[in-house]
N, C-alpha and C positions, 0 to 999 in steps of 0.2 A: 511719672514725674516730668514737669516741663523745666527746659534750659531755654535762657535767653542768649541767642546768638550776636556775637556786635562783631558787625562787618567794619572793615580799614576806612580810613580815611583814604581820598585820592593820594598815588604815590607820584614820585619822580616820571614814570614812563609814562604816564598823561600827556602830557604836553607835546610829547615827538609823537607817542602813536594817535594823537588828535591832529598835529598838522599833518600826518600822513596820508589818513582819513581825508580829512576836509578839502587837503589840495587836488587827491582826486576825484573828490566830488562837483570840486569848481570848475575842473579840467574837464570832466565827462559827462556834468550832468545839467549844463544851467539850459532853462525852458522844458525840461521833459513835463510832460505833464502826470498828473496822480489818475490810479485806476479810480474808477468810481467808489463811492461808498458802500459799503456793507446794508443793507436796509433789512428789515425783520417786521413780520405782523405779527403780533400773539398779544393777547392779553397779560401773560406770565410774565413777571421782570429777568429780563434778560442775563443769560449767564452764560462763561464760555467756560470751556475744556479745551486745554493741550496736549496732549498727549504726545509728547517723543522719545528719542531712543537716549538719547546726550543731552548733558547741560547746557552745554552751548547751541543746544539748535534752533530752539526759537527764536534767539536774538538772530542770529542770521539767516533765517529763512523767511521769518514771517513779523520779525519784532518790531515794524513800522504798526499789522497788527494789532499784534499782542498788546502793547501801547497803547492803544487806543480803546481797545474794549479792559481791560484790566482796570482805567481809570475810570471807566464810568457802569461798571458793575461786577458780582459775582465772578471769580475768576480761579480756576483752579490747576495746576499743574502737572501733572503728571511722569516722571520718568522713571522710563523704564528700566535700563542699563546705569552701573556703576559710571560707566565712562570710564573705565580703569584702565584701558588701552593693557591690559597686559600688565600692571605696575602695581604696588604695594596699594595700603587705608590711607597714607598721607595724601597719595594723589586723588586719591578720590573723594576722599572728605572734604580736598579741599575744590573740587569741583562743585561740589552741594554745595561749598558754603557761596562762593561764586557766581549760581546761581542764583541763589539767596539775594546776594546783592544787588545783581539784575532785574530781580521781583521788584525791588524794590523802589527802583528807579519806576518798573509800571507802572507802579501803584500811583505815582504823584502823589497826592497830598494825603493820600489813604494809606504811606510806605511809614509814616510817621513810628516810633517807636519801637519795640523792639519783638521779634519772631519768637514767638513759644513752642518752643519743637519736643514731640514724645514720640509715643509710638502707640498707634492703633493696630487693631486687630481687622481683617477682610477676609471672611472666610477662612478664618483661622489662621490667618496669615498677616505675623507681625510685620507692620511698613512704619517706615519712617514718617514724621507728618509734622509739618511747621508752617505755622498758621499768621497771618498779619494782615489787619483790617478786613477785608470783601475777600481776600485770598487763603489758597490752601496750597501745600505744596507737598507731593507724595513721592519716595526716594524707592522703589524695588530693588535694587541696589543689584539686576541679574547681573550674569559677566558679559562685559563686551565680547561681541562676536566679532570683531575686526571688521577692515572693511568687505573681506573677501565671505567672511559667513562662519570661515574655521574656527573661531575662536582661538583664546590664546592658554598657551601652555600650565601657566599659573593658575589656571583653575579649570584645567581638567578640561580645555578645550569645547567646552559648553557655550551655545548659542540658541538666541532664538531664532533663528533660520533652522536650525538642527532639530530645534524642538517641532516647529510647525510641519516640519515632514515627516516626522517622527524617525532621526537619525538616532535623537536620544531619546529615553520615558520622560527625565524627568529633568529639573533645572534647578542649581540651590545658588540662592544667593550670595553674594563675594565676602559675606559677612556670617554666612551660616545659618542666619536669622531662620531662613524657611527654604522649602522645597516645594516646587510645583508641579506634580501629576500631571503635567500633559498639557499639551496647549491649549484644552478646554479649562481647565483648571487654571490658567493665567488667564485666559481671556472672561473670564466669568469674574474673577478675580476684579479686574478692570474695569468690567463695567459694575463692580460694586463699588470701584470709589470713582464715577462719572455720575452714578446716582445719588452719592452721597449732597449732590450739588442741580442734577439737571433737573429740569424741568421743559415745558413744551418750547418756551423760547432758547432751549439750550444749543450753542455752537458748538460742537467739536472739530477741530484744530489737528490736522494731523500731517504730514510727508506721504505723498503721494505712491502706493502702491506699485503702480501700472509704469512697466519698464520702458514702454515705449512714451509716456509722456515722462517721464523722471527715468533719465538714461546714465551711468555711470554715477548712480548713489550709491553712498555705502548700504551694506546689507540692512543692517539694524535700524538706520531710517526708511525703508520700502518695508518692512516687517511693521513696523511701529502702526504704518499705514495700512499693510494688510490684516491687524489686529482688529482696526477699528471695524475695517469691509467685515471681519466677521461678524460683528455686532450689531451693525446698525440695521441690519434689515427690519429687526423687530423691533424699535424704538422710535422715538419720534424727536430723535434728535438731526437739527443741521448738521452737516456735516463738509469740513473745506480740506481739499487734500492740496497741498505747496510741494513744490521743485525743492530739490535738492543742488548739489552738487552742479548740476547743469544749469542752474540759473547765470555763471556766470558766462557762459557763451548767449545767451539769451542780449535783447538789448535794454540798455534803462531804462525805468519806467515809473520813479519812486520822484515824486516831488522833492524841495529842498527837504522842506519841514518832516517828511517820511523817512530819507536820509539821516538827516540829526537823530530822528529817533532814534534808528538803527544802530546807528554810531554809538550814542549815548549808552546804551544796551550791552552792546557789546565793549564797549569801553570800561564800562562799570564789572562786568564779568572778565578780562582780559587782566584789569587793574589787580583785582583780589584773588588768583591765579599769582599772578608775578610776586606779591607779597608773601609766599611761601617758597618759591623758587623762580626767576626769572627766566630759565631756560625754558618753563612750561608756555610761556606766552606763544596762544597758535597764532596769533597776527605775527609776532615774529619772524613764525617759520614760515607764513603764506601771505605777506602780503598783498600781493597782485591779487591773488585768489579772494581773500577777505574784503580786498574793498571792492570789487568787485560784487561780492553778494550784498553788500552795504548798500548799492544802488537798484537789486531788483526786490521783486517781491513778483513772484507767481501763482497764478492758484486756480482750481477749477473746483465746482460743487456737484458731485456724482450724484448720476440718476437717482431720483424718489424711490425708496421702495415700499412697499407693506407693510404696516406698523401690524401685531398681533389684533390688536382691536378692527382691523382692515380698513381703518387711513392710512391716507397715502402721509410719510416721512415727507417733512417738508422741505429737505434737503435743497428740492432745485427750483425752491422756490428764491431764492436767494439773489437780491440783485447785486 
């Protein structure tokens, strides 16, 4: 059975956390120039995959992005982790819904109307699923693993860093929904809802693995990334791994218009956050830090590998 979600109207904190925003952009960013375009060959209509660990992290890692391919095709969602930080279903329900509204703003003219959310099955495993126009959006709802990997106390100290080294068997979600058998069993998982949508010109969208190019990320974002390295060898999907947490020592490099995006993203998610409790607002607590990621966007496309059929993944075809 599906429910229609209705996200907030803009509230009161718009307006300050927009000139906040804006004045550092004016301050640090005017002349940068925009990376190049994304470009793609295939005959297949183009579609992309996000895959992260939090609701918030594509708006500030890669939501200039995000943005731009969500409005002009196929686009699907992915997260992994409640984002629970530790804390009861209010806070994290309300980060889904949060999200939700930042979908929405991608979507542009295709955010029209209202998200039909149920719950599908992937290998036997009930996930959450809320759908509106060319988009999908998929909730596993694991437990945050903190930034350190330990996870937090509230639920049994369960992470996916713990699972991939196999400190634990098994992982249930914050909800109870399911349990997953091992990190073959999530990551299989995974790519059964990446197929549910991909195709030959499919992107996946992911936080970058590799500790020496993404230094000082949280755990569950480098995981998220090394999820996808498990799979992609045998598929023929693109594939873009983005900085984390380090992009803000990095220098700008996001146009005006890339910025707004950014902005606008994480504004729309920031907004609908504060309308259940104000104190949750992460721009609040990190300013400096947030508008700071608001001005980069970083990214590299890992080596091609061997699709099963023995094409080469066109990953680094990618310009």
């Amino acid at each position: 059975m599906h429910s229609a979600i209705e996200l907030g109207q803009p509230g009161k904190w718009q307006r300050w956390w927009q000139r906040a925003v804006l004045i550092a952009a004016a301050v640090s960013w005017n002349g940068v120039a925009a990376q190049p375009v994304v470009r793609y060959t295939s005959n297949s209509k183009q579609s992309d995959v996000i895959v992260v660990a939090h609701q918030d992290d594509w708006q500030l890692f890669l939501g200039d992005v995000a943005a731009a391919r969500a409005a002009s095709g196929p686009t699907t969602f992915i997260y992994l982790t409640a984002g629970d930080d530790g804390r009861d279903s209010t806070y994290w329900l309300t980060r889904e819904k949060a999200a939700l509204r930042s979908t929405r703003i991608a979507l542009g003219a295709g955010g029209r109307g209202e998200f039909a959310c149920g719950v599908m099955n992937a290998r036997a495993h009930p996930i959450r699923e809320c759908t509106l126009g060319d988009s999908k959006s998929f909730f596993l709802r694991l437990p945050d693993g903190k930034r350190n990997g330990r996870g937090f106390s509230r639920y049994g100290n369960q992470s996916m860093r713990k699972l991939r080294v196999g400190n634990i068997p098994v992982i249930t979600a914050v909800d109870s929904s399911t349990t997953y058998k091992g990190w073959n069993d999530l990551a299989a998982t995974v790519a059964a809802l990446i197929d549910t949508s991909a195709n030959e010109s499919t992107t996946v969208h992911t936080m970058d693995p590799n500790v020496a190019v993404n230094p000082h990320d949280h755990f569950d974002h480098r995981i998220a990334g090394a999820l996808i390295e498990t799979l992609r060898g045998g598929r023929p999907w693109r594939v873009r791994y983005y900085v984390g947490y380090a992009l803000s020592s990095r220098a700008p490099n996001r146009s005006n218009e890339q910025v707004r995006a950014k902005t606008a993203l994480f504004l729309a998610y920031d907004e609908e956050v504060q309308r259940t409790n104000p104190q949750w607002s992460a721009y609040r607590e990190h300013p400096a830090f947030y508008s700071q990621c608001l001005l980069r966007t970083y990214a590299r496309s890992p080596k091609a590998e061997t699709t099963k059929s023995g094409r080469r993944s066109p990953s680094a075809v990618i310009r």
